[in-house]
LOLUM-335976 format. One record per residue (C-alpha): x, y, z negated. Coordinates in nm, 3 decimals. Example, Ala and Ser with C-alpha at 12.3 -4.5 7.8 and 13.67 -1.06 7.14 Angstrom:
% LOLUM-335976
+---------+---------+---------+
:    east :   north :      up :
+---------+---------+---------+
:   1.230 :  -0.450 :  -0.780 :
:   1.367 :  -0.106 :  -0.714 :
+---------+---------+---------+
//
This chain:
% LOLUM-335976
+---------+---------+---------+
:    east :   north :      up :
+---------+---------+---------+
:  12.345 :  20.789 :  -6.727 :
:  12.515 :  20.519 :  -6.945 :
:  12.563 :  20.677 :  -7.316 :
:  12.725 :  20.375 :  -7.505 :
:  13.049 :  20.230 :  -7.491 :
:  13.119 :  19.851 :  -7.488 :
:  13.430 :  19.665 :  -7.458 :
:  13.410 :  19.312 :  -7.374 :
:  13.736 :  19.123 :  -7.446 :
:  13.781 :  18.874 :  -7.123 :
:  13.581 :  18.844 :  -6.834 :
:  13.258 :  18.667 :  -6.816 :
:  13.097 :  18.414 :  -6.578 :
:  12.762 :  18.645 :  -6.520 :
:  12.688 :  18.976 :  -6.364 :
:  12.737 :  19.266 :  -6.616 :
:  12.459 :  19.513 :  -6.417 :
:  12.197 :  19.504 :  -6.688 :
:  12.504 :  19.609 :  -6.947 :
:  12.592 :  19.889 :  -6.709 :
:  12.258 :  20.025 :  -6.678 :
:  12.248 :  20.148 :  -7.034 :
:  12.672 :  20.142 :  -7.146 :
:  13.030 :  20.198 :  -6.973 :
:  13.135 :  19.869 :  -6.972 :
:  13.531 :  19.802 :  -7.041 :
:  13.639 :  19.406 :  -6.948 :
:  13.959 :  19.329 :  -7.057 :
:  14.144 :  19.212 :  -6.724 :
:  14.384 :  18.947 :  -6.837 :
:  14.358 :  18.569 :  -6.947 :
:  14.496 :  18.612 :  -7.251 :
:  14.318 :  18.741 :  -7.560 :
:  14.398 :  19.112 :  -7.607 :
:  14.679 :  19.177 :  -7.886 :
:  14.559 :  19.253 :  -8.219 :
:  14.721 :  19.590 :  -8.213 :
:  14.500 :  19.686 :  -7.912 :
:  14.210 :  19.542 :  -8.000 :
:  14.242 :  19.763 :  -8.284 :
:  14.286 :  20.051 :  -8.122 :
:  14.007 :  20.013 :  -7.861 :
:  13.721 :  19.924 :  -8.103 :
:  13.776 :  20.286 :  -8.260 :
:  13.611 :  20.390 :  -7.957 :
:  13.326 :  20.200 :  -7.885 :
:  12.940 :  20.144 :  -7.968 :
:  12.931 :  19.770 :  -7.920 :
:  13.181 :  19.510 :  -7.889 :
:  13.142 :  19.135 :  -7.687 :
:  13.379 :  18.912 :  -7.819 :
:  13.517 :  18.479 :  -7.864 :
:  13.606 :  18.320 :  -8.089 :
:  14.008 :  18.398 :  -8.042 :
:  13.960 :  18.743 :  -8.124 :
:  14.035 :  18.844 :  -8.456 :
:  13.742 :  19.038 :  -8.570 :
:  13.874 :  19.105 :  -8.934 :
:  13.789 :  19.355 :  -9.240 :
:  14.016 :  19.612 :  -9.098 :
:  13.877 :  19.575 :  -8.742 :
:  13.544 :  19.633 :  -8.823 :
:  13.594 :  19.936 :  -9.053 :
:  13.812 :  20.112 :  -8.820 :
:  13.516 :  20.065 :  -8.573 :
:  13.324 :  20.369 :  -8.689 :
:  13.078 :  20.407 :  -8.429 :
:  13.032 :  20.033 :  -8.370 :
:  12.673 :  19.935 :  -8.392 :
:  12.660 :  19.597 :  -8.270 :
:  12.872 :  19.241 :  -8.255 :
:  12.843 :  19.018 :  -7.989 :
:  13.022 :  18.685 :  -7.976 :
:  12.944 :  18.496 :  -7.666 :
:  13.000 :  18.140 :  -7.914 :
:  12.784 :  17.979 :  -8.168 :
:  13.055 :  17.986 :  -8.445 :
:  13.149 :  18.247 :  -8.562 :
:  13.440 :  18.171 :  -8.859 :
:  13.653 :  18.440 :  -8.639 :
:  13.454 :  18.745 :  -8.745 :
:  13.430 :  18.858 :  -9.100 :
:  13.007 :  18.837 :  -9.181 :
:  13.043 :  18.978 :  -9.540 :
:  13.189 :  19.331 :  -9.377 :
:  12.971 :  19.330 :  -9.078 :
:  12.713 :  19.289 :  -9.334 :
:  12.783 :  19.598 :  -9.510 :
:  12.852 :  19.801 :  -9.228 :
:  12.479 :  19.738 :  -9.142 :
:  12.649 :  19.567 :  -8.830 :
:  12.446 :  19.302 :  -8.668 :
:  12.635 :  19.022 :  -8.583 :
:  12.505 :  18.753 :  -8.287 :
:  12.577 :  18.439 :  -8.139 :
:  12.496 :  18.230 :  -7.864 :
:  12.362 :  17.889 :  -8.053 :
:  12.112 :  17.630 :  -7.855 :
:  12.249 :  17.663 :  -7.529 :
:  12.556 :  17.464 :  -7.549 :
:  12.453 :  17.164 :  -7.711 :
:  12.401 :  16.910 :  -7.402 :
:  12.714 :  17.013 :  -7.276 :
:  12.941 :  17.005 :  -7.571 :
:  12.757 :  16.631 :  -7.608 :
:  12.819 :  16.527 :  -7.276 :
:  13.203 :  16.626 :  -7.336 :
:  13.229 :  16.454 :  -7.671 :
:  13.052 :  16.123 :  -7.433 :
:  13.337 :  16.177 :  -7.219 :
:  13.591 :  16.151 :  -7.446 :
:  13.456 :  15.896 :  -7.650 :
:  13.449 :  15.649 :  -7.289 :
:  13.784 :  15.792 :  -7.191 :
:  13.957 :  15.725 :  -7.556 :
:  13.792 :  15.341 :  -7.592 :
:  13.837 :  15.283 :  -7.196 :
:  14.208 :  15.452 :  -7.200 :
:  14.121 :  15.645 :  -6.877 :
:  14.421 :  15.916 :  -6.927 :
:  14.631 :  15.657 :  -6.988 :
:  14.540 :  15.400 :  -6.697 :
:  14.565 :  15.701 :  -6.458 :
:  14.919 :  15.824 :  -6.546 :
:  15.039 :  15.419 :  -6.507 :
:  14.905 :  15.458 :  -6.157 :
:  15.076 :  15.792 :  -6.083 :
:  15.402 :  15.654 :  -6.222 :
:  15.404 :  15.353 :  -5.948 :
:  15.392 :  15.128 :  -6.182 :
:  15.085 :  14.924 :  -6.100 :
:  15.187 :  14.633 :  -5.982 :
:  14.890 :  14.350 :  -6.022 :
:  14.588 :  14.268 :  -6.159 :
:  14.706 :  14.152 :  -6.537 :
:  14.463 :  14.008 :  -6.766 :
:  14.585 :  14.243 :  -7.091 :
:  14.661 :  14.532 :  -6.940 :
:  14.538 :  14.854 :  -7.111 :
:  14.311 :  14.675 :  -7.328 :
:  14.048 :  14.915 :  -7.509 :
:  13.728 :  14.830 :  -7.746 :
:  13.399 :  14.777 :  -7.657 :
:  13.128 :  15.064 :  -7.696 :
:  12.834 :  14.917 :  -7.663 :
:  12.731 :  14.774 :  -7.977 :
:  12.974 :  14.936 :  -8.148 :
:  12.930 :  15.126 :  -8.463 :
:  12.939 :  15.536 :  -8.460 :
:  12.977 :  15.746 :  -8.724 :
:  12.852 :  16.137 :  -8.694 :
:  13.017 :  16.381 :  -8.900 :
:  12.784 :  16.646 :  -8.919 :
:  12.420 :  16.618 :  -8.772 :
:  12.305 :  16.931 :  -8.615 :
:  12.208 :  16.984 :  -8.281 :
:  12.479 :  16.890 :  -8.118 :
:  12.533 :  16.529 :  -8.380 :
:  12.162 :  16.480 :  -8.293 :
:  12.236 :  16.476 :  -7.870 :
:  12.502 :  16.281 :  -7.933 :
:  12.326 :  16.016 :  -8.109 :
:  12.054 :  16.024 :  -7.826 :
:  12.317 :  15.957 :  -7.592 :
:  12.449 :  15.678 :  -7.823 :
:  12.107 :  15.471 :  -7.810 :
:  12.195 :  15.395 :  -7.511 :
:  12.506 :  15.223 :  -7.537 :
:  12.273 :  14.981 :  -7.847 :
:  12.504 :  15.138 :  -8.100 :
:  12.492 :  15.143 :  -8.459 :
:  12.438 :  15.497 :  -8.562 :
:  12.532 :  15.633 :  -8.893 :
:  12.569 :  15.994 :  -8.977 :
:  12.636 :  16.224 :  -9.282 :
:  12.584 :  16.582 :  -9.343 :
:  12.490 :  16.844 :  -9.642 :
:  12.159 :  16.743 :  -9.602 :
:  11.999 :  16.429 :  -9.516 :
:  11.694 :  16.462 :  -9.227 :
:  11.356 :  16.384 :  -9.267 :
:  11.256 :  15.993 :  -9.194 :
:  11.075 :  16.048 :  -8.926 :
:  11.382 :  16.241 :  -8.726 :
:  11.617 :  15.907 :  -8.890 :
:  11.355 :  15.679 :  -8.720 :
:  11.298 :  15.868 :  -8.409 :
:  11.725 :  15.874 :  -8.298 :
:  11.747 :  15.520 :  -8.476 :
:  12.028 :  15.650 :  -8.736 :
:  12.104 :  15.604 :  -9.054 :
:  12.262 :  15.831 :  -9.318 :
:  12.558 :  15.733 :  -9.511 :
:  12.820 :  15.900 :  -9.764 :
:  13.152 :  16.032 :  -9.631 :
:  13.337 :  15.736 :  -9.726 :
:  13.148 :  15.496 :  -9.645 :
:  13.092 :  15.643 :  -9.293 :
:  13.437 :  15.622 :  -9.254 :
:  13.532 :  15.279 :  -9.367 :
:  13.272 :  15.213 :  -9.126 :
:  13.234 :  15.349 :  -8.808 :
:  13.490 :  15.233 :  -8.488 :
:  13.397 :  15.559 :  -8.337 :
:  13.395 :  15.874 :  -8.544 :
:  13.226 :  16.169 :  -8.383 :
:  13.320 :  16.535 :  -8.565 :
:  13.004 :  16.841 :  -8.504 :
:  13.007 :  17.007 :  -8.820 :
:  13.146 :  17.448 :  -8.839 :
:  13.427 :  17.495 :  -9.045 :
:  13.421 :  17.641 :  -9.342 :
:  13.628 :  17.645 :  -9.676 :
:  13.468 :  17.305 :  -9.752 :
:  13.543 :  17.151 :  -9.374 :
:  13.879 :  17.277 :  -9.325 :
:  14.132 :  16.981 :  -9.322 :
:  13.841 :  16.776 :  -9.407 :
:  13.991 :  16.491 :  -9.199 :
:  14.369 :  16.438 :  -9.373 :
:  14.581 :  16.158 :  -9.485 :
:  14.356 :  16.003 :  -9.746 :
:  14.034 :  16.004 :  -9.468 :
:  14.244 :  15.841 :  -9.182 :
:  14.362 :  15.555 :  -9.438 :
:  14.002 :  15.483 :  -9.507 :
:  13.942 :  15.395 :  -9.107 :
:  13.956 :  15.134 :  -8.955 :
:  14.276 :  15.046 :  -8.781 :
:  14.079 :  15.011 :  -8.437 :
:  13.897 :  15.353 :  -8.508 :
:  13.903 :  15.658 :  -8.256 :
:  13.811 :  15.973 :  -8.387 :
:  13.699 :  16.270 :  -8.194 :
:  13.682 :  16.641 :  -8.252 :
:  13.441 :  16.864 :  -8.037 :
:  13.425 :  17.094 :  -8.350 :
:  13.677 :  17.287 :  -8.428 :
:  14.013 :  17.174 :  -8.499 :
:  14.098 :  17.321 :  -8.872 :
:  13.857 :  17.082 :  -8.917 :
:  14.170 :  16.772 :  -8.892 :
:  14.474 :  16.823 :  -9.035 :
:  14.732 :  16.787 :  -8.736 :
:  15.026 :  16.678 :  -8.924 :
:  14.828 :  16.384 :  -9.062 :
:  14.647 :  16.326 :  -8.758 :
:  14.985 :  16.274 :  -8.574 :
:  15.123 :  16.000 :  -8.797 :
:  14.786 :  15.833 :  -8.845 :
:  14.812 :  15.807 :  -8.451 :
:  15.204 :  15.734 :  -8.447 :
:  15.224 :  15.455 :  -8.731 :
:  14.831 :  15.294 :  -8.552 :
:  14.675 :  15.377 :  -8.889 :
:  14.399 :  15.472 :  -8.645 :
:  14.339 :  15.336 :  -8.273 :
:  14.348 :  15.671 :  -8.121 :
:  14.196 :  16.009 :  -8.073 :
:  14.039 :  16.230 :  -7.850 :
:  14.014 :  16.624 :  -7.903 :
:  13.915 :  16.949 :  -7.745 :
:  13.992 :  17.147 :  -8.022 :
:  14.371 :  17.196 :  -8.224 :
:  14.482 :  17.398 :  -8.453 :
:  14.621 :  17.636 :  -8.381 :
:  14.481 :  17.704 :  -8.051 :
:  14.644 :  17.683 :  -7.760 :
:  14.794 :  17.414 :  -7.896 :
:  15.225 :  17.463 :  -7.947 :
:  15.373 :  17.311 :  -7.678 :
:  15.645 :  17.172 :  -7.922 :
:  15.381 :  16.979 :  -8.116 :
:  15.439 :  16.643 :  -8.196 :
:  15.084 :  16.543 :  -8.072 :
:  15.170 :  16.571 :  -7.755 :
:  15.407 :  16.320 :  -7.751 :
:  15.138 :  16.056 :  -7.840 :
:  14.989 :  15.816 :  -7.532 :
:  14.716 :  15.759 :  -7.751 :
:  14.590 :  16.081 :  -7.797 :
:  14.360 :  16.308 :  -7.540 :
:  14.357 :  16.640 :  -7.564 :
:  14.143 :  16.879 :  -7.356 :
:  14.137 :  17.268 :  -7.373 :
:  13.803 :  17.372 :  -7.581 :
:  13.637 :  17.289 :  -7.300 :
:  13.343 :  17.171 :  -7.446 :
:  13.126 :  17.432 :  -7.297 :
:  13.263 :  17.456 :  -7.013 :
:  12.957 :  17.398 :  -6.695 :
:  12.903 :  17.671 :  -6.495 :
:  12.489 :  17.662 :  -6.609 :
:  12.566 :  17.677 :  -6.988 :
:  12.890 :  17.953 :  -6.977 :
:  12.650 :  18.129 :  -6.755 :
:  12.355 :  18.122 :  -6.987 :
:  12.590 :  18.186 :  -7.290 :
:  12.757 :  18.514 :  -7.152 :
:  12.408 :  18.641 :  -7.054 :
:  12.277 :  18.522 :  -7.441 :
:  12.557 :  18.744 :  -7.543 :
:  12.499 :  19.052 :  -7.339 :
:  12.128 :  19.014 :  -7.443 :
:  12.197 :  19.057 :  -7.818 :
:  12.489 :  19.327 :  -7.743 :
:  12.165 :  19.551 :  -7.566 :
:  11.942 :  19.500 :  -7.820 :
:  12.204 :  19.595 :  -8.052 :
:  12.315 :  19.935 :  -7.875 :
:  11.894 :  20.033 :  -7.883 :
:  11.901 :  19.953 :  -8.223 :
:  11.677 :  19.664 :  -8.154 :
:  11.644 :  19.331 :  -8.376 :
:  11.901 :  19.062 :  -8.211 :
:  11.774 :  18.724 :  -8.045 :
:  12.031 :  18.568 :  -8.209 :
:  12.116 :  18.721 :  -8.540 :
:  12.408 :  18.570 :  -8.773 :
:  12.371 :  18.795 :  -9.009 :
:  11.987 :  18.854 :  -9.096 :
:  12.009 :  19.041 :  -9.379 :
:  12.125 :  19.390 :  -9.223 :
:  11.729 :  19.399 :  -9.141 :
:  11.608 :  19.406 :  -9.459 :
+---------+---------+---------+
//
């Protein structure tokens, strides 16, 4: 018989037998995150808890948790869950990293085409009846191939995308905290560059690094006046990463081109929000996940670590190492 308890805040794209086989299994039924205030009240209970990355999993979450053994967040960030008092809890904390990365760069391909090509907007002109004719200057967008790109951020998922880029002949130029080895530069054609310079730069720029304290509202007023006028910036990150306000008159006043994003801030984005309001602006729902292969594979990454947490077994994928020591 099952002797753990898990609760696993929405429902997931995958099977949940293996789970069941050693845990009673709670799913939260409804779309929506579950309040705070229950969350709260139904981690008191359990031994391991499956979460994303809308659910607050703060200080006072985790230490009302008493009998919680094991954190399971079926994303590869995790800036929604508080590491340091996990940590001391001797909580393991896991992730679902790897698995994601083709997809999210496929999705930050498609928005890339669809912002330079002005696909949104060409489709609503032919919904509103209002093609009429062939028209030599009519929703004119730039060119992407041999166009320069700038990567912000140059982990896995900066890396596919600058595969993907080759393609197209593009000039690739990325920054990060740390520069990679020649031989990776040589191998994806790329070349590093600082911040600044990247921006001033690039007529795409491509965002892929976490958030942090040093990332959040990295992109702000002063960035989007060093881009180019013709730039288009997208965000497959996360979106503290751009301040919104500036984004929206960098957008309204064509300081930048335009903009394509799959991540806001806050999230789901207000629906009184001035960005909304822009033509030149694509937003998509933190989708960037989203085939059925990878949310499959994620979900079962997730349930993977949340067993090997309940039989006190080292995670696959372990955020927070240390607890093992």
């Amino acid at each position: 018989m099952p002797y753990f308890k898990v609760l696993i805040t929405r429902r997931l794209p995958t099977q949940l037998h293996r789970l069941e086989e050693v845990a009673n299994v709670e799913v939260w039924p409804e779309r929506q995150a579950p309040p705070y205030e229950v969350l709260l009240e139904k981690v008191k209970e359990v031994d391991g808890l499956l979460c994303l990355l809308t659910d607050q999993i703060d200080q006072q979450l985790i230490e009302v948790g008493k009998t919680l053994k094991v954190i399971s967040q079926m994303a590869v960030g995790f800036d929604n869950i508080d590491i340091p008092t996990a940590t001391a809890r001797g909580i393991p904390v896991g992730n679902t990293p790897g698995v994601l990365t083709d997809a999210t760069a496929d999705l930050t391909w498609a928005l890339l085409m669809a912002a330079a090509r002005r696909v949104v907007e060409a489709d609503r002109f032919v919904r509103s009846h209002l093609w009429q004719t062939w028209e030599p200057d009519l929703l004119l967008g730039p060119d992407i191939a041999g166009a320069t790109l700038g990567i912000v951020g140059f982990g896995r998922i900066g890396q596919a995308v600058a595969r993907r880029a080759k393609g197209f002949n593009m000039r690739i130029i990325y920054t990060s905290r740390h520069r990679c080895n020649p031989e990776l530069e040589q191998s994806l054609g790329v070349e590093f560059a600082d911040f600044a310079s990247l921006l001033q730069t690039s007529d795409f720029v491509t965002i892929h690094t976490p958030l942090s304290a040093e990332t959040f509202h990295l992109f702000g007023e002063a960035e989007f006046a060093l881009m180019k006028q013709s730039a288009i910036l997208i965000n497959t990150a996360r979106g503290a990463i751009v301040d919104p306000d500036a984004l929206y008159q960098a957008l309204r006043t064509g300081e930048i081109a335009g903009a394509a994003i799959d991540v806001t801030e806050p999230e789901p984005i207000p629906t009184d929000s001035p960005l909304l309001s822009l033509d030149n602006l694509i937003i998509t729902p933190h989708i960037g996940s989203a085939s059925r292969p990878t949310r499959e594979k994620m979900a079962n990454m997730a349930i993977d670590n949340l067993i090997a947490g309940l039989r006190g077994e080292r995670l696959p994928n372990c955020v927070n190492p240390e607890v093992y020591q």
